[in-house]
C-alpha positions, -999 to +999 in steps of 0.1 A: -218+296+411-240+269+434-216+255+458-236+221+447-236+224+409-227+195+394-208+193+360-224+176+336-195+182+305-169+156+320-156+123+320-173+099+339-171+062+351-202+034+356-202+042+394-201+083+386-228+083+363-249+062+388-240+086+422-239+119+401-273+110+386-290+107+420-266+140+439-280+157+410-320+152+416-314+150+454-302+186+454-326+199+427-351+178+434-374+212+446-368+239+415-366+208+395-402+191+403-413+227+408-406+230+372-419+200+359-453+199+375-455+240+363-447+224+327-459+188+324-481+184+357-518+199+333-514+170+312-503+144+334-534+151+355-556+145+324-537+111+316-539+103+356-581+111+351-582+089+318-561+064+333-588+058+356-619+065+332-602+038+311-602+010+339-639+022+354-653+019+316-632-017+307-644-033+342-678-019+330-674-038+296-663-067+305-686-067+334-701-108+328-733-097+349-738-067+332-772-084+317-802-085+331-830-110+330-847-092+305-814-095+279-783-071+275-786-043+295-792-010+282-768+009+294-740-010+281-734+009+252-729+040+269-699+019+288-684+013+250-687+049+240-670+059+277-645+034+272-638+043+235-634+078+243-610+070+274-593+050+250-586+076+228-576+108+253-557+082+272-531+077+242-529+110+230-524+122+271-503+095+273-478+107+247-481+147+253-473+138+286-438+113+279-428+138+256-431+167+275-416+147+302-382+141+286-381+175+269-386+189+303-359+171+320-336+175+291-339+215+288-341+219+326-307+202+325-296+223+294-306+255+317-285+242+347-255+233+327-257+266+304-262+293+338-242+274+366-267+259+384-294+287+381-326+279+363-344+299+341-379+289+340-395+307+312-363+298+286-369+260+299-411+264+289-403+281+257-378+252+247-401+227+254-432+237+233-413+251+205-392+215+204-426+194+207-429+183+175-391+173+167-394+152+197-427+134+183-409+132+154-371+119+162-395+095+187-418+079+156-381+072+136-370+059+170-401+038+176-401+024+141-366+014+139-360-003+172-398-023+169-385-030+132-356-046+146-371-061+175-395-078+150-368-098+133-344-110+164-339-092+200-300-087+192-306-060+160-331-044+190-312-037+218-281-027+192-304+003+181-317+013+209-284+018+229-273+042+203-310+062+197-317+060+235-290+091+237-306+106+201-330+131+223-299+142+243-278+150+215-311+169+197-312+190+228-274+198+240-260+196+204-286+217+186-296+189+161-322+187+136-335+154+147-329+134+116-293+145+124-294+135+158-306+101+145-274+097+128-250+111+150-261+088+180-246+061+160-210+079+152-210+090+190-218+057+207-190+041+180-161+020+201-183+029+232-214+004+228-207-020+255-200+009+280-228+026+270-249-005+273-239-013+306-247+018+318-284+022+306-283-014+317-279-010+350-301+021+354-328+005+339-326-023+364-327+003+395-355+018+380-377-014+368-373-029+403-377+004+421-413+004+397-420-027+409-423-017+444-450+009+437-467-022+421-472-041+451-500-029+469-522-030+441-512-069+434-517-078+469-553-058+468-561-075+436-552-111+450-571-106+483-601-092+463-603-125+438-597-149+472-564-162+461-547-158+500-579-170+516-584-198+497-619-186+485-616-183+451-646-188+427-646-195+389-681-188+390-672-152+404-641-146+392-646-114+370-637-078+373-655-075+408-619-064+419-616-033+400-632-011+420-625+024+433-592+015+459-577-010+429-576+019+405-563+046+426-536+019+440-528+013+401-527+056+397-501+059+421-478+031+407-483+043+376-470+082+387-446+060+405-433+048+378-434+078+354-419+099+378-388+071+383-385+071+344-370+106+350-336+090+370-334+071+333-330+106+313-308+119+338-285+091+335-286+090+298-277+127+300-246+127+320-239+092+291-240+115+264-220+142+279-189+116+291-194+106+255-187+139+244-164+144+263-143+114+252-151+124+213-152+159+214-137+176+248-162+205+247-163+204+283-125+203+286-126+233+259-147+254+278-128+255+309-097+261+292-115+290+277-130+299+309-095+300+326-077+323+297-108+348+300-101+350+338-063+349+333-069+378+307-089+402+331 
């Protein structure tokens, strides 16, 4: 066993989760990332590319001296067809990339739990792109429930979503179908809510500020380019003359930033769901016991 495995099937407080989350990524953080990029690092490139097709194409668009004297310039609607098409390979990149993301993490983690520490790579590729379309799917009943709720008051919103947040966890380390998962997230988060809130809580504040700081240098470039800190600012000239080539790779790193920070937010709800089980179930507690009457046995 790895002298610095960590593990995951155990009881943990607030101040565990948060500390065992970030000893876990600091000491896997190369076989882990080596991993990921292997598995999700093709399509995040093509989101990254689109990413910046979209914003070269919108400034384009919305370009307000994009006439010329002699009316609308011709060109423009090639700038529509670019932006539509960005548009569209931007969403669906978008998504194959957040999904493979999670389902990464998760079965990376499943791996490590499942072999003491050791990670087999091929087992977490298969996982992933046989499980693809249950996550798509368990995601669109997520989705649609928590925006339903979110629609009618922020209360019903933030109920569901505490509960479902740990649904792709439970489809993963419980074997779930993922309408089951759906379900069970409720019965296992049951007496636990406010615990389990706090938690996600708190990580996602870590996070969003954490994202925030990848932000910055693109706001500041974006306020110096429009004459905001010098005191130069134009209505006249106040267009999208600021998205140009340095604004939208600044706005590509924050936004790897801040995909790449999303992954301390699945680790965390992953070491939820196992105190959870833990407290419900004592499957971790089981398997030692287990462990120990094998080795007492031999």
């Amino acid at each position: 066993m790895n002298n610095q495995f960590i593990d995951f099937k155990q009881k943990r407080e607030l101040g565990d989760i948060l500390s065992d989350t970030f000893a876990f990524l600091r000491t896997q953080f190369k076989p882990f990332f080596t991993t990921f990029f292997k598995i999700v690092g093709p399509y995040l490139a093509v989101f990254l590319i689109s990413y910046g097709f979209y914003f070269s194409s919108f400034s384009s668009i919305i370009d307000f001296n994009a006439s010329t004297e002699y009316g609308v310039n011709p060109f423009d609607v090639f700038s529509s067809v670019a932006f539509v098409i960005a548009a569209i390979v931007l969403l669906f990149s978008g998504i194959a990339t957040y999904v493979l993301s999670q389902a990464t993490t998760l079965y990376y983690i499943q791996s490590y739990t499942e072999n003491n520490g050791t990670i087999n790579d091929s087992e977490i590729r298969k996982n992933v792109y046989k499980n693809f379309w249950s996550f798509i799917g368990l995601g669109i009943l997520v989705i649609l429930s928590v925006g339903v709720a979110f629609l009618f008051c922020c209360i019903p919103g933030i109920f569901l979503y505490v509960p479902l947040s740990l649904s792709f966890a439970i489809m993963v380390y419980s074997k779930r179908s993922a309408t089951d998962s759906f379900g069970y997230s409720f019965d296992l988060v049951k007496d636990y809510w406010w615990m389990t809130f706090a938690t996600i809580f708190v990580v996602g504040l870590i996070v969003t500020f954490a994202s925030y700081a990848f932000s910055i240098p693109a706001i500041i470039y974006q306020y110096f380019k429009m004459g905001i800190f010098s005191g130069e600012l134009d209505s006249e000239t106040m267009d999208v003359n600021f998205i140009d080539p340095i604004y939208i790779v600044l706005n590509l790193v924050s936004t790897l930033a801040q995909f790449l920070l999303n992954i301390i937010s699945l680790v965390a709800i992953t070491f939820i769901y196992f105190d959870l089980n833990e407290i419900k179930n004592n499957e971790g507690t089981m398997e030692r016991i287990q462990k120990l009457g094998g080795d007492l046995d031999s």
